[in-house]
N, C-alpha and C positions, 0 to 999 in steps of 0.2 A: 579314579583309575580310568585310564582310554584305554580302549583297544583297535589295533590297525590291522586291517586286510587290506590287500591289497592285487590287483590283475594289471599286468603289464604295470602303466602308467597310469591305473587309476588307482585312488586312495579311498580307503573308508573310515571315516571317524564316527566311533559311538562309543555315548557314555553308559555307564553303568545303569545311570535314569533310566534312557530310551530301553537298553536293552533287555528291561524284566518286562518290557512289552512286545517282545518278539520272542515268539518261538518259532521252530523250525523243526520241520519235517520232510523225511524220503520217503516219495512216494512214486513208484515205478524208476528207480533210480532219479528222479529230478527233484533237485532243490527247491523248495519254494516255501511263502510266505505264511503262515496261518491268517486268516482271514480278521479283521479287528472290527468289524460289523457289530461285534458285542459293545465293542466300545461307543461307537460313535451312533445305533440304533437309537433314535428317538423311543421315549416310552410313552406309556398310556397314563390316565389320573392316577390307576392305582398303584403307579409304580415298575408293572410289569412290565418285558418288554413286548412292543407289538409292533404293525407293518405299519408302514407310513400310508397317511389316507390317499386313496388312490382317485380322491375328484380334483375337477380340475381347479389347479390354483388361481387366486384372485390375482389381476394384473396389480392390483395398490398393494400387495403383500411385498413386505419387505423379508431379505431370507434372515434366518437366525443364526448367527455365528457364534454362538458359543457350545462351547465341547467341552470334554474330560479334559485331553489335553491334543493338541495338535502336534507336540513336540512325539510324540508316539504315532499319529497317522503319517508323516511326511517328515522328510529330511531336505537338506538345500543342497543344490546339486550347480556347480561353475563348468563351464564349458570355455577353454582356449583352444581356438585355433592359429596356427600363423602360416600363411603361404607369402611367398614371394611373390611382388605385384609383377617385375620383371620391365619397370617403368622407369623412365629418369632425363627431368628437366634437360634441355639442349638448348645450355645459355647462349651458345652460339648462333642458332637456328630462328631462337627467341629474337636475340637481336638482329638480325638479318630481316625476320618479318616485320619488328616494327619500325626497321629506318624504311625500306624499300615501301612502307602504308605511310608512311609521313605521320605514324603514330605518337602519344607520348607512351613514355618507358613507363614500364607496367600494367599496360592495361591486354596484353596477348603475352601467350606463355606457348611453347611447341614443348610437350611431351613424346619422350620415343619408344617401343615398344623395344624393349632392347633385343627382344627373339623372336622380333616380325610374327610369324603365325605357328607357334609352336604349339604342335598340337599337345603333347604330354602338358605341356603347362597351362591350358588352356582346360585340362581334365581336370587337373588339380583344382584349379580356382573353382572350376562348376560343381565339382566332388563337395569341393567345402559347402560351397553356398546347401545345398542338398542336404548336408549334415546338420548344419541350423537350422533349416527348414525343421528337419525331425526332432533337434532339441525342441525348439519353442513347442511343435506339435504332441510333445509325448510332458511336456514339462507345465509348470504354471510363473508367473513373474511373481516376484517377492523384493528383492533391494531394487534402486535405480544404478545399481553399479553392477547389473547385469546376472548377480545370484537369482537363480528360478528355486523352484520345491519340486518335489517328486513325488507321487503318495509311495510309504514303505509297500505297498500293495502292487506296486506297480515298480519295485525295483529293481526284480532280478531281471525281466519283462527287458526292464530297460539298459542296465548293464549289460546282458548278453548281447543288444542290439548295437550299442554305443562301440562292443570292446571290437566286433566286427568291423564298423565304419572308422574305427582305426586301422585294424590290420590295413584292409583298402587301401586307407590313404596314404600309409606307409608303403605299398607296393606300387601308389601310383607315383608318388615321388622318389621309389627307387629306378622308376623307370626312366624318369625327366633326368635322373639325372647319368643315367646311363646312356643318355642323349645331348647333354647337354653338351658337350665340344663341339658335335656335331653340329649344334646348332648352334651354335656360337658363329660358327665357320658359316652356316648359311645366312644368317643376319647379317654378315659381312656385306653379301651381295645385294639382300633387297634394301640397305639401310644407306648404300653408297658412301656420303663424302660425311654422313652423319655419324658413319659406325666411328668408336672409340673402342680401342681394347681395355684399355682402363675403366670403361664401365662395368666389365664382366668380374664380378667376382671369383676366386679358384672353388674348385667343387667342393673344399673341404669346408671352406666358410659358407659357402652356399648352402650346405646342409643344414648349417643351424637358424638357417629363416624359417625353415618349417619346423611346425611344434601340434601336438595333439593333446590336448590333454583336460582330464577330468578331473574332477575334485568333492568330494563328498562331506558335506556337516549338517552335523547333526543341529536341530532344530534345539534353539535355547527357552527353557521355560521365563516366564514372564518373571518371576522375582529371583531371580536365580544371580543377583548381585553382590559377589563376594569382596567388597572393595574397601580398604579399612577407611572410611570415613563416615562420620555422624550419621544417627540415623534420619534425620530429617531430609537431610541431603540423599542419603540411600531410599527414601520416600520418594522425593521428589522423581528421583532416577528409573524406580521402580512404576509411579504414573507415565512419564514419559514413554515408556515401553511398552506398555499397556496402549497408551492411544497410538504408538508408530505399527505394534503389534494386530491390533483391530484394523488398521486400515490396508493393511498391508492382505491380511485375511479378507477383505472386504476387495482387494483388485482382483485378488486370486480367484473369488468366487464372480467378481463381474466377467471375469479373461472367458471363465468355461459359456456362462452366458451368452456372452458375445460369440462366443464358437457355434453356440445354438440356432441363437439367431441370423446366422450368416449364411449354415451352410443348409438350414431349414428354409431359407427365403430364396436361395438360388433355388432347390431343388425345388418350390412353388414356382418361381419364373418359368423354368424348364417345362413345367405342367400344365401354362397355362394359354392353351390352344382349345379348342371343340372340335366335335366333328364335322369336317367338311372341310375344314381351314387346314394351310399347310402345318404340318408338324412341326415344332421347334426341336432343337436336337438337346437330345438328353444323355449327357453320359454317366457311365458307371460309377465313374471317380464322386459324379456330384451324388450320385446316389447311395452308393457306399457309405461319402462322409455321413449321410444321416444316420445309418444303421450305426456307426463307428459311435455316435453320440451316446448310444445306450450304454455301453461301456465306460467312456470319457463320465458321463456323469454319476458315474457308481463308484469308479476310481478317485474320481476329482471333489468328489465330495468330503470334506477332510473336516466340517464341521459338524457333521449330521444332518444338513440344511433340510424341513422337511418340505418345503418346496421344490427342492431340484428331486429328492427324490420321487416327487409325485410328478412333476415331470416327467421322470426316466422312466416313469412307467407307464404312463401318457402316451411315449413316442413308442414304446415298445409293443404297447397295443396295437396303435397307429401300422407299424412297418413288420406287423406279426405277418409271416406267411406271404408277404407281397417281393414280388420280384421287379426288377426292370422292364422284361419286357411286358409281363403283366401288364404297369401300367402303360406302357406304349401301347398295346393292343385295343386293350378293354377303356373305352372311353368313358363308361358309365363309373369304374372302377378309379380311374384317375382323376374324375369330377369329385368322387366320395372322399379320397386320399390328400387332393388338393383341401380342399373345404377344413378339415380334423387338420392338417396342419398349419393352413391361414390358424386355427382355433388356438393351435398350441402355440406360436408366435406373441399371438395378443396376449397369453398367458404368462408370458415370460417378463419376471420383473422389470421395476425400472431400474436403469443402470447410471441414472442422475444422484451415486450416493452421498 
């Protein structure tokens, strides 16, 4: 049995499986998640469960991927967007350049903008770019045909943001094209003996180049192969899975790593002046990202890795109580700060898996 929720243009699919592992609770009227830290909490020898050790981990540690079940911590999440590029080959133009260059045919191409500098369109396009930006950043990569994962921890977090950056982009392309005759009309003039009206689509076709849209599936357990054929073959199908499955969990947990070490290496770049020498400039953005990490890798942790969690507690110590301008100010303080973070970088696995 499925069952479908659904807001605007986004869909939700969950099966029966996933959902005896979510419940749900209102609390000050907001919806949200129970936490599955029971599930995924590393335990002690005797079974109980306990806190992840909080030394620092060995850089030759490899993290441990295996869990209860990941088809419960996280679900796959597709992201389409479509704008109109607003672009279109000028075979005309083309040819023109490469007789009057004594070229051969083929080797120069003249593309036109067909709405010269249209600002509405030109929001659309950056609006999008902006929106992927926050998918990839709020999301993990799972297929090569562009499916990411979500942790369920972090799902309603991320629908309410996602269902926003639609409305958006929906009123930005109501606006484009509440404009778009107009500028139809002025592309006429900066585009001269180039302009074609036959390039312009009518607005009603124009609408349907833009598209937003989400898609929600649920995470398939590993043997979960209902197919009438022999069971050897349903074996074979079933290892299959199992090794596209592990690796696949094995980028997801490199993706956060690499986030670690990126945005942990700029903010030591930033830091690393003395005193007396000019200041390098330090922004908040780069600063932030570290703090954001403590998060990212309690959310992102969808195998119980007890590495990243010793980590995530590493950096928390680390970014306890410190501010930006703190360490702008205090030199002795951002010598200490620098140092503990060089430490937690070299900590940070290899990502040669």
């Amino acid at each position: 049995m499925i069952y479908y929720a659904s807001s605007m243009k986004h869909e939700l699919y969950l099966t029966t499986t996933q959902t005896k592992f979510m419940e749900f609770h209102k609390r000050e009227n907001d919806m949200s998640i129970l936490s599955i830290d029971n599930l995924l909490r590393p335990t002690n020898n005797t079974g109980s469960t306990g806190n992840a050790d909080t030394t620092t981990p060995s850089a030759q540690h490899q993290p441990d991927f295996s869990a209860p079940s990941i088809s419960s911590a996280a679900m796959m999440v597709e992201l389409s967007i479509s704008v109109w590029t607003g672009r279109k080959k000028d075979k005309q133009a083309t040819a023109d350049v490469t007789v009057s260059n004594q070229a051969k045919t083929g080797v120069a191409a003249v593309n036109k903008k067909l709405m010269a500098d249209c600002a509405e369109l030109d929001a659309i396009q950056k609006f999008a770019a902006s929106v992927r930006t926050f998918h990839y950043s709020a999301t993990l990569p799972w297929t090569d045909t562009g499916i990411r994962i979500v942790p369920t921890a972090k799902y309603f977090d991320y629908h309410r943001q996602i269902a926003e950056l639609e409305q958006e982009f929906e009123r930005l392309v109501g606006e484009f094209l509440s404009a778009y005759q107009w500028e139809v009309d002025r592309a006429q003039a900066s585009l001269g003996a180039m302009f074609h009206r036959d390039d312009y689509p009518t607005a009603d076709s124009l609408r349907n180049k833009f598209a937003f849209r989400v898609s929600y599936i649920p995470m398939p357990e590993a043997g979960d192969f209902r197919l009438d054929i022999g069971n050897e073959a349903q074996q074979q199908l079933k290892e299959q899975y199992e090794n596209y499955f592990e690796t696949r969990i094995k980028q997801a947990t490199a993706d956060v790593y690499q986030r670690c070490s990126d945005s942990i290496t700029r903010l030591i770049n930033s830091m690393d002046w003395a005193q007396g020498e000019k200041p390098k400039r330090m922004y908040q953005t780069t600063f932030d990202a570290v703090c954001e990490l403590i998060d990212v890798m309690q959310a992102f942790n969808l195998t119980g890795d007890t590495t990243m969690e010793a980590l995530r507690k590493q950096l928390a110590t680390i970014m306890d109580g410190v501010t930006l301008e703190s360490i702008k100010e205090d030199h002795a303080l951002r010598a200490q700060k620098k140092e503990q973070l060089e430490r937690a970088v070299k900590a940070l696995p290899s990502l040669d898996w």
